[in-house]
Residue frames relative to the residue before (quaternion, step in Angstrom):
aa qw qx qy qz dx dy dz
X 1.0000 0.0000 0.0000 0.0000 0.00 0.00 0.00
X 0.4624 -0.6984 0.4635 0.2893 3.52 -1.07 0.65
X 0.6040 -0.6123 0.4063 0.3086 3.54 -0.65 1.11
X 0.6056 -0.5747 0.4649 0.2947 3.95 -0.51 0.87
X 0.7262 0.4865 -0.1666 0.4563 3.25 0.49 -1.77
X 0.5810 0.5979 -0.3338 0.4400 3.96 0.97 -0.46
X 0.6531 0.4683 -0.3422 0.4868 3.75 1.45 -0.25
X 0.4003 0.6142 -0.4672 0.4942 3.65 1.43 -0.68
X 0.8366 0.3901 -0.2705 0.2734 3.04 -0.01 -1.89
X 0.6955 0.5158 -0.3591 0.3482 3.65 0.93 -0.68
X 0.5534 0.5963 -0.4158 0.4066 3.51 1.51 -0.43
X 0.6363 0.5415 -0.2395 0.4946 3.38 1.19 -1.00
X 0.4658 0.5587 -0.3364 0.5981 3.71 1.13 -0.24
X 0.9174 0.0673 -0.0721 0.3855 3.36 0.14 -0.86
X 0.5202 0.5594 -0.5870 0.2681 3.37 0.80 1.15
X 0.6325 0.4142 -0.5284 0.3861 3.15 -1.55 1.34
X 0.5501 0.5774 -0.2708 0.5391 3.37 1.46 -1.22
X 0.8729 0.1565 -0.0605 0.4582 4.18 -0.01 -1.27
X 0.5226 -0.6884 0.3980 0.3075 3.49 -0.79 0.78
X 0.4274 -0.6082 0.5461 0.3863 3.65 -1.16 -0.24
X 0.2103 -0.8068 0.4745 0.2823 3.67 0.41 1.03
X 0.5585 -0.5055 0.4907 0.4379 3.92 -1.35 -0.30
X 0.2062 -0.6882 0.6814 0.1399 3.58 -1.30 0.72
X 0.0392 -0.7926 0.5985 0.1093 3.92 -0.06 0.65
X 0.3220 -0.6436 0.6235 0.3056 3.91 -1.69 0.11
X 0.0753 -0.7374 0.6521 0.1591 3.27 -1.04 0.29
X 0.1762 -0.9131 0.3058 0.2043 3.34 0.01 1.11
X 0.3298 0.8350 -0.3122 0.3107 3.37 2.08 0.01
X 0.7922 0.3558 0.0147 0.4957 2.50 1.01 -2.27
X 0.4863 -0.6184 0.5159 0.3391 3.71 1.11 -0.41
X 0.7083 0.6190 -0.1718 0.2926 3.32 0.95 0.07
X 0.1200 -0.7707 0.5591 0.2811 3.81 -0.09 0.81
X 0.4121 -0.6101 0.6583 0.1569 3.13 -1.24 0.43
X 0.1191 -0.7013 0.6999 0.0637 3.91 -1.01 0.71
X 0.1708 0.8429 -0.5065 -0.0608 4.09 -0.45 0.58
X 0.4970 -0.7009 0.5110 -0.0242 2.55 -0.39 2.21
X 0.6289 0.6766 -0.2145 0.3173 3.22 0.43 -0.86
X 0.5430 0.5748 -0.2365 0.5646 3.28 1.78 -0.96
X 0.5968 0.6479 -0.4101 0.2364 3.39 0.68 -0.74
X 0.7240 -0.4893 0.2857 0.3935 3.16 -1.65 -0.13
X 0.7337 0.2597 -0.1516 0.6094 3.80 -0.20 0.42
X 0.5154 -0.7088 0.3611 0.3187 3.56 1.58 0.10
X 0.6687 0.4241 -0.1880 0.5810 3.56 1.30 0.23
X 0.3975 -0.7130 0.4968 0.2946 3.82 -1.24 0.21
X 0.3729 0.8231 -0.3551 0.2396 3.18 2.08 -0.11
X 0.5960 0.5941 -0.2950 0.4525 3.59 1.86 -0.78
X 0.2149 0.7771 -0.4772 0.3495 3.32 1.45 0.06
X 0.8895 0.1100 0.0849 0.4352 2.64 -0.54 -2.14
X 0.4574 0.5169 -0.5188 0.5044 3.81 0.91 0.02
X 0.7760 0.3995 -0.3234 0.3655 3.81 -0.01 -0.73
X 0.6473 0.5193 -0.3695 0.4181 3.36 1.06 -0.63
X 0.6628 0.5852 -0.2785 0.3750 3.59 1.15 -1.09
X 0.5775 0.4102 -0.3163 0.6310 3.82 1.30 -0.96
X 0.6721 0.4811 -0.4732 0.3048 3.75 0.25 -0.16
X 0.6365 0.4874 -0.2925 0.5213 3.35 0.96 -0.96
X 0.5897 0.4618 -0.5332 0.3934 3.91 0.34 -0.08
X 0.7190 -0.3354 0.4918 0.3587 2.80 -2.32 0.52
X 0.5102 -0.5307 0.5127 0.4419 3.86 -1.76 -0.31
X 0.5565 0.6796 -0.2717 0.3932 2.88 1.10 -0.55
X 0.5790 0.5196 -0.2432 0.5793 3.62 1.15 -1.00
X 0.8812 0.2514 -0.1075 0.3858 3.28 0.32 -0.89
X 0.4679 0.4286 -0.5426 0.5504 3.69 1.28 0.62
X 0.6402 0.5315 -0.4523 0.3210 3.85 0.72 0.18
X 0.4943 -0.6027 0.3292 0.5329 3.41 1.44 0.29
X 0.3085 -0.6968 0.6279 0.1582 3.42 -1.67 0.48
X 0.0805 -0.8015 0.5893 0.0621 3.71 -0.71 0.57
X 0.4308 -0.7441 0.5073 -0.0578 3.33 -1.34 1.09
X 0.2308 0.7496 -0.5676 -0.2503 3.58 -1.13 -0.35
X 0.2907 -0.8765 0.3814 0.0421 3.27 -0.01 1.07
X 0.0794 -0.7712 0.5049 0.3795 3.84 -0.94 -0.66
X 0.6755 -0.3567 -0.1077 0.6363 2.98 2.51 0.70
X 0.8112 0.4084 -0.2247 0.3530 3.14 0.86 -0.96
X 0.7387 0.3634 -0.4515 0.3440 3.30 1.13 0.52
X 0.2775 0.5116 -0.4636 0.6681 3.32 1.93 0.69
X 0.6860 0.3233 -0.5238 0.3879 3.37 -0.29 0.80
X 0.5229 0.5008 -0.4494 0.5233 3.39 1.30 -1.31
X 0.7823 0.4611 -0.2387 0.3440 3.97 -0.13 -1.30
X 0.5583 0.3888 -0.5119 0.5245 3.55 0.98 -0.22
X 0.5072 0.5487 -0.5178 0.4166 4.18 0.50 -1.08
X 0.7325 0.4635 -0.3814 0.3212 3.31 -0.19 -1.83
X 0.6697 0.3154 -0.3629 0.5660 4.24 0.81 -1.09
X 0.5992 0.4918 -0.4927 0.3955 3.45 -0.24 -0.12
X 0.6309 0.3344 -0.2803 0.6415 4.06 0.99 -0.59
X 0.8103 0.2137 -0.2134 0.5021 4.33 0.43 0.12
X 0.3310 -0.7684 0.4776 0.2682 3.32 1.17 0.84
X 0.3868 0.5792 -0.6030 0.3891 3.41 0.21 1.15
X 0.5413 -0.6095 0.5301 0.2335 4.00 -1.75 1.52
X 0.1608 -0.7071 0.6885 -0.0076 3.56 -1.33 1.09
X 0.0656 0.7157 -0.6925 -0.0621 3.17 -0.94 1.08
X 0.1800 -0.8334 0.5135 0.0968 3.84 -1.20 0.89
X 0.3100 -0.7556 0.5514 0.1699 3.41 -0.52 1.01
X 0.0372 -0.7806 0.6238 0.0091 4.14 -0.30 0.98
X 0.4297 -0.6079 0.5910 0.3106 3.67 -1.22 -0.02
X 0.4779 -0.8034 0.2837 0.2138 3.66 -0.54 1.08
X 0.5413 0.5541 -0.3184 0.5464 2.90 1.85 0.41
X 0.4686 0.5804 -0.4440 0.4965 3.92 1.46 0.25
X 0.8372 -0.4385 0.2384 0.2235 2.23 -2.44 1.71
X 0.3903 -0.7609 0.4875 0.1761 3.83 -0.55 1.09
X 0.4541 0.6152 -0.2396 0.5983 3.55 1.65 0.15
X 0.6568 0.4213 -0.3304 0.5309 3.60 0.87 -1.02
X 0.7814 0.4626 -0.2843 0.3075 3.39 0.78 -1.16
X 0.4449 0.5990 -0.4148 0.5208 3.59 1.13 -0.87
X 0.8430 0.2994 -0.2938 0.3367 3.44 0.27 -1.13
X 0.2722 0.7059 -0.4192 0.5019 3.63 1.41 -0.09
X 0.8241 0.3326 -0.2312 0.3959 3.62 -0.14 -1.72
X 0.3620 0.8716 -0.2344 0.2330 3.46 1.30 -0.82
X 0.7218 0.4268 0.1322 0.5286 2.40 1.22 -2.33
X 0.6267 -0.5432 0.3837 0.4062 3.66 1.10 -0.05
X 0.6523 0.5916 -0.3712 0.2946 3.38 0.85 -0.08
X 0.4041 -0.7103 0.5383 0.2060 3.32 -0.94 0.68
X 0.1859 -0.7649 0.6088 -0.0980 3.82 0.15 1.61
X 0.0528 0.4983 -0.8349 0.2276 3.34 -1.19 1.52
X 0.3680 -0.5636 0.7378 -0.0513 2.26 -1.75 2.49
X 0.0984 0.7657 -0.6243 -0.1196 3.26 -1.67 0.46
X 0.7467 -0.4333 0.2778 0.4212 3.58 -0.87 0.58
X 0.7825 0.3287 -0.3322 0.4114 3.42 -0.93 0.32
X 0.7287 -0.4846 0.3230 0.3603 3.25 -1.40 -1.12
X 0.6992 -0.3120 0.2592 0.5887 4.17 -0.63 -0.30
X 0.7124 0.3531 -0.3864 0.4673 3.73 0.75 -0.30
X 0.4245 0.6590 -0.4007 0.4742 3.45 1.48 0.21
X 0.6669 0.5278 -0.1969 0.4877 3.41 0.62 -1.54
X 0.7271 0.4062 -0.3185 0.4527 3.88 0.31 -1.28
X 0.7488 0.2763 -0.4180 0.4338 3.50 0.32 -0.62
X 0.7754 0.3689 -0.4740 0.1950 3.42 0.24 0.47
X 0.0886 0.8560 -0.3036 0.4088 2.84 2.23 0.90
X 0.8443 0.3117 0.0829 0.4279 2.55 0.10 -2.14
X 0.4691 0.7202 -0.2392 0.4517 3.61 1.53 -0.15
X 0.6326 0.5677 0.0276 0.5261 2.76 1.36 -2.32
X 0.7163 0.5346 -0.1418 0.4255 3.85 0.83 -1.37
X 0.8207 0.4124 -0.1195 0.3769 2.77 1.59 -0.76
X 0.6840 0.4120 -0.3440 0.4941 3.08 1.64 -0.36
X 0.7021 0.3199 -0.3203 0.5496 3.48 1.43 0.07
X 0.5886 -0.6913 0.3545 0.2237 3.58 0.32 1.59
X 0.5356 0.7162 -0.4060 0.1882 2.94 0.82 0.75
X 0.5640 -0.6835 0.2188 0.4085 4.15 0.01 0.15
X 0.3570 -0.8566 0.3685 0.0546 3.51 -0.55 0.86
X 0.0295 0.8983 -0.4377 -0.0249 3.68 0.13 1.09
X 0.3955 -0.7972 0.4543 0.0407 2.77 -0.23 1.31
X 0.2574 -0.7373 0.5366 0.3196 3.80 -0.10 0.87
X 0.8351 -0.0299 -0.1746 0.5209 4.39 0.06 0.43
X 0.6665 0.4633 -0.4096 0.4164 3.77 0.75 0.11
X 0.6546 0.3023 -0.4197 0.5513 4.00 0.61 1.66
X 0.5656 -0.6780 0.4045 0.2384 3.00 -1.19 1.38
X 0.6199 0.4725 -0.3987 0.4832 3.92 0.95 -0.41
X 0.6776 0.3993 -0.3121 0.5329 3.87 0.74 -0.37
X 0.6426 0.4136 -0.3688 0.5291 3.77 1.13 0.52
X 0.6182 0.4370 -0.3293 0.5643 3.46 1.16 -0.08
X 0.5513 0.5185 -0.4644 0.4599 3.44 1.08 -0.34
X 0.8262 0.3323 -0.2355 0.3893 3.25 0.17 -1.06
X 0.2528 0.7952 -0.3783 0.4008 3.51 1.56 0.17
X 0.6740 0.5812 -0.1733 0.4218 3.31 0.98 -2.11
X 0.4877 0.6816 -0.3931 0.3781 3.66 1.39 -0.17
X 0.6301 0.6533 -0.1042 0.4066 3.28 1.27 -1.61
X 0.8475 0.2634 -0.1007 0.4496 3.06 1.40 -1.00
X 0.4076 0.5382 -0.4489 0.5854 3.07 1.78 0.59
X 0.6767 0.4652 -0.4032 0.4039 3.90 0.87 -0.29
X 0.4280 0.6823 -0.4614 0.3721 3.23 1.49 -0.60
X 0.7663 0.5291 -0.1877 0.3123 3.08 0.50 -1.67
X 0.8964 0.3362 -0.0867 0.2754 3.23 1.28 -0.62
X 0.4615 0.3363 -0.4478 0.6880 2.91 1.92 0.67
X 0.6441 -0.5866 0.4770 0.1165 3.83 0.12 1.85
X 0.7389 -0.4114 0.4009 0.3521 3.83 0.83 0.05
X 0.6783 0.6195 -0.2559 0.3012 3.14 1.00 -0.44
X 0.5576 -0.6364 0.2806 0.4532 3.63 -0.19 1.67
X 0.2618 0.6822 -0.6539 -0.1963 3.00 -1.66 0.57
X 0.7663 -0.5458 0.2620 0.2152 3.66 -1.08 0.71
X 0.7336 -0.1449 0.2012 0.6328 3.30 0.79 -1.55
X 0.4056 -0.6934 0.5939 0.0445 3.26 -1.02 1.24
X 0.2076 -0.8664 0.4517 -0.0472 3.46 -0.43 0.68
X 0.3157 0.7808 -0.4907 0.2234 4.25 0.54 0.42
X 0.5490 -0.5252 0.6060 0.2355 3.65 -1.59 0.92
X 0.1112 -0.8103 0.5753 -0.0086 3.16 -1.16 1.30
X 0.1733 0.7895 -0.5804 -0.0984 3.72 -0.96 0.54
X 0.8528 0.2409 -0.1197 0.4477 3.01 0.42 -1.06
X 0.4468 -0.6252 0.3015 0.5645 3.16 1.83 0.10
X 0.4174 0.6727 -0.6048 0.0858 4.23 0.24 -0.86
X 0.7160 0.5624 -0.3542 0.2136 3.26 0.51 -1.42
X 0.5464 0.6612 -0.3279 0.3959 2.69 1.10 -2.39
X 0.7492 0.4719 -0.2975 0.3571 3.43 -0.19 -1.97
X 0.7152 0.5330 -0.3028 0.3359 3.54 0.50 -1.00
X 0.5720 0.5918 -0.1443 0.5494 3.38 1.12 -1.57
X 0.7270 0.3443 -0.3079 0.5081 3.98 0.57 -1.34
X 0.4617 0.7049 -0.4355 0.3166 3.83 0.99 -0.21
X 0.7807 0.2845 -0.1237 0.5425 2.94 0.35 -1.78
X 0.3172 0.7523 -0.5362 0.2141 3.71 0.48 -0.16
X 0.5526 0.7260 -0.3221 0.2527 3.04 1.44 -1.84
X 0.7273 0.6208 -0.1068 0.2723 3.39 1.08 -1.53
X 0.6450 0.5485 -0.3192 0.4256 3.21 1.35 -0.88
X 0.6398 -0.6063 0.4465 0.1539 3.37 -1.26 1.05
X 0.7884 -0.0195 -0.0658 0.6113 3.11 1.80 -0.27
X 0.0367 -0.9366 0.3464 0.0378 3.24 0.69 1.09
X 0.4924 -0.6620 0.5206 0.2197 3.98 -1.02 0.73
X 0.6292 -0.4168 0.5078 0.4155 2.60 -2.25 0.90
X 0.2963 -0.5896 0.7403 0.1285 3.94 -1.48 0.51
X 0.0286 -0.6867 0.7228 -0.0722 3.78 -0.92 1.43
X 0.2291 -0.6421 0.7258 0.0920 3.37 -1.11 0.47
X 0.0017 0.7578 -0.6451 0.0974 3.91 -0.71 1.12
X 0.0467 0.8119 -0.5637 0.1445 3.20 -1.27 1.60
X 0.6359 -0.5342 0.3423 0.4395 3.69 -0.76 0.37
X 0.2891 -0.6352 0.5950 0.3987 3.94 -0.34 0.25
X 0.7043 0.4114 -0.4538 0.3589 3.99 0.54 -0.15
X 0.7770 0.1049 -0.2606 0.5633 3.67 1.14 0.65
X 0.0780 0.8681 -0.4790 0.1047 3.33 0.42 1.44
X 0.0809 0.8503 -0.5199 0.0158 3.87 1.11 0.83
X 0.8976 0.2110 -0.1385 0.3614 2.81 0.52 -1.43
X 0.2574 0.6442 -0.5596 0.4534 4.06 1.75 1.01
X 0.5184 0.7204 -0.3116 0.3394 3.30 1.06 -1.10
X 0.7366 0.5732 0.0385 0.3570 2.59 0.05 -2.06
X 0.6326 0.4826 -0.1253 0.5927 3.73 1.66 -0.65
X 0.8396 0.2398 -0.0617 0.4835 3.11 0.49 -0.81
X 0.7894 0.0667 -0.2218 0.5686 3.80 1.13 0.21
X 0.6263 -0.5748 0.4348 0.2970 3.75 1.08 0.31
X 0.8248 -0.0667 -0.1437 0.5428 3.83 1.21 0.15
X 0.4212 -0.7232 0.5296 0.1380 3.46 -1.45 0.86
X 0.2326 0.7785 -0.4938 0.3098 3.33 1.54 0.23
X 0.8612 -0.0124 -0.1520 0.4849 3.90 -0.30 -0.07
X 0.0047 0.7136 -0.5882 0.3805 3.76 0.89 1.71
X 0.0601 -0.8492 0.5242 0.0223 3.22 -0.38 0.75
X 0.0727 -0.8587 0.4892 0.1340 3.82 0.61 1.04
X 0.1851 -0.7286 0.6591 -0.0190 3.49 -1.64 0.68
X 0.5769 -0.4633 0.3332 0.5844 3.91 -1.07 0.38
X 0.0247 0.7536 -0.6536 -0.0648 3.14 -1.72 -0.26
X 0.1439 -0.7820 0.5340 0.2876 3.78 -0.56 0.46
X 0.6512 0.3742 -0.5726 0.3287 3.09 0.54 1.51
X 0.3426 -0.8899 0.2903 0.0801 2.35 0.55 2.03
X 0.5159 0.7884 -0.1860 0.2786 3.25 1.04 -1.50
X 0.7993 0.3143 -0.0292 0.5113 3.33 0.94 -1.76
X 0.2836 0.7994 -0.4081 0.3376 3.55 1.85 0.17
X 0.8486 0.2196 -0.1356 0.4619 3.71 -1.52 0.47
X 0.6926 -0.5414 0.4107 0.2418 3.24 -1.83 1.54
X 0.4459 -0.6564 0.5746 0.2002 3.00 -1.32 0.72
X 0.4605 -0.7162 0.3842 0.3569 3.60 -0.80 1.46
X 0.7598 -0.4031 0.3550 0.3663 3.54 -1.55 0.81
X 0.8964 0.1861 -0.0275 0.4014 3.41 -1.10 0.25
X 0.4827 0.7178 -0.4133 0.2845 3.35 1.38 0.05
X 0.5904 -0.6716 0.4138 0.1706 3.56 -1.21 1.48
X 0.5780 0.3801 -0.5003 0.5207 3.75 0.95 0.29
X 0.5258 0.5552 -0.5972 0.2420 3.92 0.84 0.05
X 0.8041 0.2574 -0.2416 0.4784 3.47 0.32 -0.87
X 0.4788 0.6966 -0.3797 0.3759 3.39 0.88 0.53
X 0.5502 0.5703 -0.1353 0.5948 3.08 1.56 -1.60
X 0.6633 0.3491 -0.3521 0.5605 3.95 0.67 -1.29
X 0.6607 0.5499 -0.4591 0.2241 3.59 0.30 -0.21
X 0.7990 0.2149 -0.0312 0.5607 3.39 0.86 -1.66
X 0.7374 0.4710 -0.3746 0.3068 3.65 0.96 0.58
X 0.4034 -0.8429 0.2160 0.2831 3.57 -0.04 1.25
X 0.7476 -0.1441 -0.0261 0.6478 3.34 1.50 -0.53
X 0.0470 -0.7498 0.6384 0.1677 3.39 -1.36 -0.12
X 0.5201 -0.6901 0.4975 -0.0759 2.62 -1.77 1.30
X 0.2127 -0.7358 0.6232 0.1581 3.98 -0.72 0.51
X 0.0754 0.6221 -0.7630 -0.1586 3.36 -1.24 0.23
X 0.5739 -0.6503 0.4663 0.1743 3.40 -1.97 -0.75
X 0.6591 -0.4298 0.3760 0.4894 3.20 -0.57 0.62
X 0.6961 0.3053 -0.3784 0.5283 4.11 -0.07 -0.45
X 0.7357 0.3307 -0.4210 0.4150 3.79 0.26 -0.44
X 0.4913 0.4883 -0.5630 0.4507 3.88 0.90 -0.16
X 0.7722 0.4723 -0.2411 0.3500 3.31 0.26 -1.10
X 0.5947 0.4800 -0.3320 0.5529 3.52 1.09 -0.08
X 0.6780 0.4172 -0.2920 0.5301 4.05 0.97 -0.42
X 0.3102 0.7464 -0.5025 0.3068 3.42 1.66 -0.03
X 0.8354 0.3260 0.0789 0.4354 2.36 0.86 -2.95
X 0.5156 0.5035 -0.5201 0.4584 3.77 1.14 0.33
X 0.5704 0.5742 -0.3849 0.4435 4.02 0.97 -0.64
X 0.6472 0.4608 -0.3075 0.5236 3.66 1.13 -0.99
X 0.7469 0.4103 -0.2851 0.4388 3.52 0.02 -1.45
X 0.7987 0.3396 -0.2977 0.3976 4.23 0.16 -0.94
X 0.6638 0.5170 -0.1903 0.5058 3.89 1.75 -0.72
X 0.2536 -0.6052 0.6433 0.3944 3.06 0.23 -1.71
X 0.5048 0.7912 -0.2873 0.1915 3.32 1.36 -0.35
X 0.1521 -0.7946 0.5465 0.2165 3.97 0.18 0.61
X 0.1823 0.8156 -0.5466 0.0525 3.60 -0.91 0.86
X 0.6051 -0.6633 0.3724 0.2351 3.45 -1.06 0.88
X 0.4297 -0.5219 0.4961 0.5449 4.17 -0.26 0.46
X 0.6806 0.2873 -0.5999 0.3071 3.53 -0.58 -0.39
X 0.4735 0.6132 -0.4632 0.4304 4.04 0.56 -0.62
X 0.8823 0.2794 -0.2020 0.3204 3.42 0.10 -1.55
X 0.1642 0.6137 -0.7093 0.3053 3.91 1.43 0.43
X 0.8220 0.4306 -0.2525 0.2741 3.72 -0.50 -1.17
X 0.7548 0.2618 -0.2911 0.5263 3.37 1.08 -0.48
X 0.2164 0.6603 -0.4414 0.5677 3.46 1.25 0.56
X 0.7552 0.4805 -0.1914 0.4026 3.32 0.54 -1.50
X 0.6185 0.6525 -0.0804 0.4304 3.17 0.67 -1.75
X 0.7147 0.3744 -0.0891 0.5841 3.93 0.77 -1.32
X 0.7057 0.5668 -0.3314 0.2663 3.66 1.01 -0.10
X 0.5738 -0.6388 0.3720 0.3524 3.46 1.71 0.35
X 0.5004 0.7312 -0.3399 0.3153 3.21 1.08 0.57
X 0.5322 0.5111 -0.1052 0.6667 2.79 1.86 -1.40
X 0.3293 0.6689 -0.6395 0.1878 4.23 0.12 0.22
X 0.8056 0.3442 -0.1818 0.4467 3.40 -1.09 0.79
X 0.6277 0.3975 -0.1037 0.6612 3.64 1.49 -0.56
X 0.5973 -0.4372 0.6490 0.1757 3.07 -2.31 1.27
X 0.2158 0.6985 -0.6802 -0.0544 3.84 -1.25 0.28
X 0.2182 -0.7538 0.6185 0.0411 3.36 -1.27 0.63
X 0.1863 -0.8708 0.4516 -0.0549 3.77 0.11 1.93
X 0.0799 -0.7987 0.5792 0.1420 3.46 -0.38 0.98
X 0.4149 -0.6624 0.6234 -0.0223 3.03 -1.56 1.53
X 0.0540 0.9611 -0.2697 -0.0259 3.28 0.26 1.21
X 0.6948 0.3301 -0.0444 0.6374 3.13 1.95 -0.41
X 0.0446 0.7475 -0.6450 -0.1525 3.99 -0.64 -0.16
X 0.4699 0.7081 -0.4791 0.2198 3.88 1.07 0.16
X 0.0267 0.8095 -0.5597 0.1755 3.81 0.37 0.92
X 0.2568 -0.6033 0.6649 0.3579 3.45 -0.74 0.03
X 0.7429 -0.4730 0.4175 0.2239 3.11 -2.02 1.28
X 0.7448 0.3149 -0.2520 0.5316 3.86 0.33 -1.10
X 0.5300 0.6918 -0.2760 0.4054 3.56 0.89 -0.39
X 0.7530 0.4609 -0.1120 0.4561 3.14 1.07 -1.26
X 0.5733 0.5791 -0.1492 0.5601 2.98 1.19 -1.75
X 0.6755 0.5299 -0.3089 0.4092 4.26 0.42 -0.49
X 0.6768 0.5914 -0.1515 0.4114 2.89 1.05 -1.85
X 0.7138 0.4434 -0.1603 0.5179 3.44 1.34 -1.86
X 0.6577 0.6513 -0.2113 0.3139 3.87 1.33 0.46
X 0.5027 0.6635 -0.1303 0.5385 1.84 1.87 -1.23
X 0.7531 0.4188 -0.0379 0.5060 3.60 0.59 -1.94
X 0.6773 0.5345 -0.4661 0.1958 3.36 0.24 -0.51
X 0.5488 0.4553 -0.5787 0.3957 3.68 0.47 0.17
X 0.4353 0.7055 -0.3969 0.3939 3.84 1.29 -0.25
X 0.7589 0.4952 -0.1903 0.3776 2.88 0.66 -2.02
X 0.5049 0.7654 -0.2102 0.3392 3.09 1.00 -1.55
X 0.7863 0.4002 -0.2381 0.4060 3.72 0.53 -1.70
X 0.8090 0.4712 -0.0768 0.3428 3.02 1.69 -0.95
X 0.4188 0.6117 -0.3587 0.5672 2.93 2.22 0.50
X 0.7217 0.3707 -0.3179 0.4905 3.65 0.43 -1.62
């Protein structure tokens, strides 16, 4: 288990560096709303990417850090070297959001695409990391990039004043958040059901919860892109995640894509399918009768992407807005 005291330290790590995002009520829906999305780099992925390059030696980090990303945590990790003069190289799949990557290079990283998918990219990460001694950050397989993103949990603490809520709601892939988020949970004075919400076209790590392997997961596209590809072997948010998360939930490609255009049409709020697994979740009538509290974790979408999605749906959105 990660040491309690390791979330203090990561909040303190990252103040000045990540914003306080906005927590809104909808009192229709019963629903706070967390928008991640506001954040810096537009993701909470700088969370745990900044906390993890902070806590290294200089040494560790004048050897260069390496990623694999589907963007948004190769952005958090290019920021984090760009604040510790220290070289980022990111490994992306050549089939990621062309938005994530521009904004990758942006940041100073050096982004090698490689054929296939995100489980393509990581092993040659971690390949790469290794034969050139350099440090690997794993966007949910390290305990300092789960306490970063932990530090979320306890900024909500702070901001729903104590006041009960029911079911907690957050987009799982690789498990970091969940794990992070189900950490601090410990703390609240009243603490929520934990769901864990994923794309039924890439359900490794629902799997992985609910029978102990992802061995015959069968992954398809998805425009939540984010939460895409198997979770690496042996990784420490699996039996974490089964620990502090109470259930988890699938939706579908048509409901991501419908919370796209309800997030646009009732907010104003641009957000990325991996964001809207949870409000997907949230909008599905499941939660009647119950407080829920939906993290919004991402708003990186590509522009024509969005705009389609929010065309498609909007006579949807629409019925369910007015």
């Amino acid at each position: 288990m990660i040491p309690s005291e390791w979330l203090d330290e990561a909040r303190v790590r990252l103040d000045g560096l990540v914003r306080t995002t906005p927590l809104e009520w909808d009192e229709r829906l019963c629903l706070y709303l967390k928008w991640e999305n506001q954040q810096i780099t537009g993701s909470f992925k700088i969370r745990g990417a900044v906390n993890k390059v902070k806590s290294l030696q200089v040494w560790e980090r004048k050897r260069g850090l390496v990623a694999a990303s589907a963007g948004n945590h190769g952005q958090g990790v290019a920021l984090a070297a760009q604040e510790t003069g220290s070289p980022v190289t990111v490994f992306a799949s050549d089939h990621a959001v062309p938005a994530k990557i521009e904004a990758m290079r942006a940041l100073g990283a050096d982004v090698r695409l490689v054929a296939g998918g995100y489980a393509d990219a990581e092993k040659n990460a971690i390949r790469y990391a290794q034969e050139n001694e350099c440090v690997f950050v794993s966007p949910y397989n390290d305990a300092q990039v789960i306490a970063g993103q932990g530090t979320l949990s306890l900024e909500l603490q702070d901001q729903t004043h104590g006041k009960p809520v029911d079911v907690l709601l957050v987009p799982a892939g690789g498990g970091g958040l969940a794990a992070g988020i189900g950490l601090a949970l410990e703390r609240w004075e009243h603490r929520p059901k934990l769901i864990a919400v994923q794309s039924t076209a890439s359900a490794f790590l629902h799997d992985l919860f609910f029978t102990g392997s992802q061995n015959a997961t069968i992954e398809q596209d998805s425009i939540a892109d984010g939460l895409s590809g198997a979770v690496q072997e042996g990784s420490l948010t699996i039996p974490l995640v089964r620990k502090l998360v109470d259930d988890f939930w699938l939706v579908n490609e048509e409901e991501i894509a419908q919370a796209i255009s309800f997030a646009w049409m009732r907010y104003h709020q641009k957000i990325e399918g991996s964001a809207a697994v949870a409000l997907a979740a949230g909008l599905s009538g499941k939660l009647a009768g119950k407080t829920g509290l939906v993290v919004l974790t991402g708003g990186n979408i590509q522009a024509e992407l969005h705009e389609q999605i929010c065309r498609q749906w909007s006579a949807w959105a629409r019925e369910r807005v007015l």
